[in-house]
C-alpha positions in Angstrom: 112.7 76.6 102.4 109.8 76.1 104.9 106.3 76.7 103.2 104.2 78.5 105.9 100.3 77.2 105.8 97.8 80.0 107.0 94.5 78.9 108.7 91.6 79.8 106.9 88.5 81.3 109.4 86.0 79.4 107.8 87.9 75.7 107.7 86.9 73.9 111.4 89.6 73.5 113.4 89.3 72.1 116.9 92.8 73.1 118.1 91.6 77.1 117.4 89.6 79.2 119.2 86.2 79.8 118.4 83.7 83.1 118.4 80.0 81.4 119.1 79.0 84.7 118.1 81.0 85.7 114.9 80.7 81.6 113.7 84.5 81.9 112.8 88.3 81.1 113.9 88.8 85.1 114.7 91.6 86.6 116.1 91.5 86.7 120.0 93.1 88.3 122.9 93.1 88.8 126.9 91.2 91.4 128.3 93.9 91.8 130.8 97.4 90.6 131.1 96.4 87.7 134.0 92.7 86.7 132.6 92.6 83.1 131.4 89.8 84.1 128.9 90.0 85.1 125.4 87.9 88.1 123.6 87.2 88.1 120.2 88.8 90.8 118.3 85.5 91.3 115.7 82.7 91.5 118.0 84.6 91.4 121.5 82.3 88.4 122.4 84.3 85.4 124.1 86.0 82.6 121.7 86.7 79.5 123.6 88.9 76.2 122.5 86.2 73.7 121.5 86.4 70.8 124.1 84.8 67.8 124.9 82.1 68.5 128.0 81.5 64.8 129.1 85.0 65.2 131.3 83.3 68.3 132.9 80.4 66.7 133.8 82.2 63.6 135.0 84.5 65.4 137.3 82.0 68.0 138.9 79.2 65.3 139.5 82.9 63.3 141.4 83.5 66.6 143.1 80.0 67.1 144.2 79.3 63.2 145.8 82.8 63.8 147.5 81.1 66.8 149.3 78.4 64.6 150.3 80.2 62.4 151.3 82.0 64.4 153.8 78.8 65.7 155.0 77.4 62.1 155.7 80.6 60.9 156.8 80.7 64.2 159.2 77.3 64.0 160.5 76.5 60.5 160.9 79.4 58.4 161.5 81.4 61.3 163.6 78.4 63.1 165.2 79.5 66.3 164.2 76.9 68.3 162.9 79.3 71.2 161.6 79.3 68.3 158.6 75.8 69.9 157.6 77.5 73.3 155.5 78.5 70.4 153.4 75.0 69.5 151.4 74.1 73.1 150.8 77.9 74.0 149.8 77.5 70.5 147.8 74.5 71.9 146.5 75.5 75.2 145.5 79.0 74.1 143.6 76.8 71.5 141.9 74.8 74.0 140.6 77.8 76.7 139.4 79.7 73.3 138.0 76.1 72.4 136.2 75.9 76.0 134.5 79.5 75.9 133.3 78.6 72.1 132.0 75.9 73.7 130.2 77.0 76.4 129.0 80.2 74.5 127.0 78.0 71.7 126.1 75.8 74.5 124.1 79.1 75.7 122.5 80.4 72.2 121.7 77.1 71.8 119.8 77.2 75.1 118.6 80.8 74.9 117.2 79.8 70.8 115.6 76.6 72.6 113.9 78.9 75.0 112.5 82.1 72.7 111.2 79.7 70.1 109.4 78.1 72.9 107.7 81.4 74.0 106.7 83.6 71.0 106.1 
């Protein structure tokens, strides 16, 4: 006979989602059928899976040099200066990858605050 072990909300678990808001493993669900995010089912704030955000940050400052890149490569060694949408469009994705950087770095602490308080 299988014992079944029941996770308790309080008990930090990184492989659960997470309500910031709630400070508990809550039950969760999709707003709609094709949404990628989870809603808490307490508060109907958004849970998230805690992850790491140093990966984030190191593939969106990659993505962002790459864009320059192409614009320097466009404009100066091609002499094409259609290469120049590429620093404000740099610019602009750095800034919408830097929010989204921010933003899970402040639950990642968030989330650490709570689990050593509750380990």
């Amino acid at each position: 006979m299988t014992e079944v072990m029941h996770h308790v909300p309080r008990k930090p678990d990184k492989s659960k989602p997470w309500c910031p808001n709630c400070k508990l493993h809550t039950g969760y669900h999709r707003k709609s059928p094709d949404s990628e995010f989870y809603t808490c089912e307490i508060c109907e704030g958004k849970t998230w899976r805690p992850t790491l955000p140093i990966p984030l940050l190191i593939v969106s400052l990659l993505l962002i040099l790459f864009m320059f890149f192409m614009g320097y490569y466009a404009v100066f060694r091609l002499k094409d200066l259609r290469g120049v949408i590429m620093f404000p469009f740099g610019l602009f994705a750095g800034r919408g990858l830097y929010q989204n950087y921010a933003s899970n770095a402040k639950h990642w602490r968030s989330f650490h605050k709570w689990a050593k308080k509750n380990r």
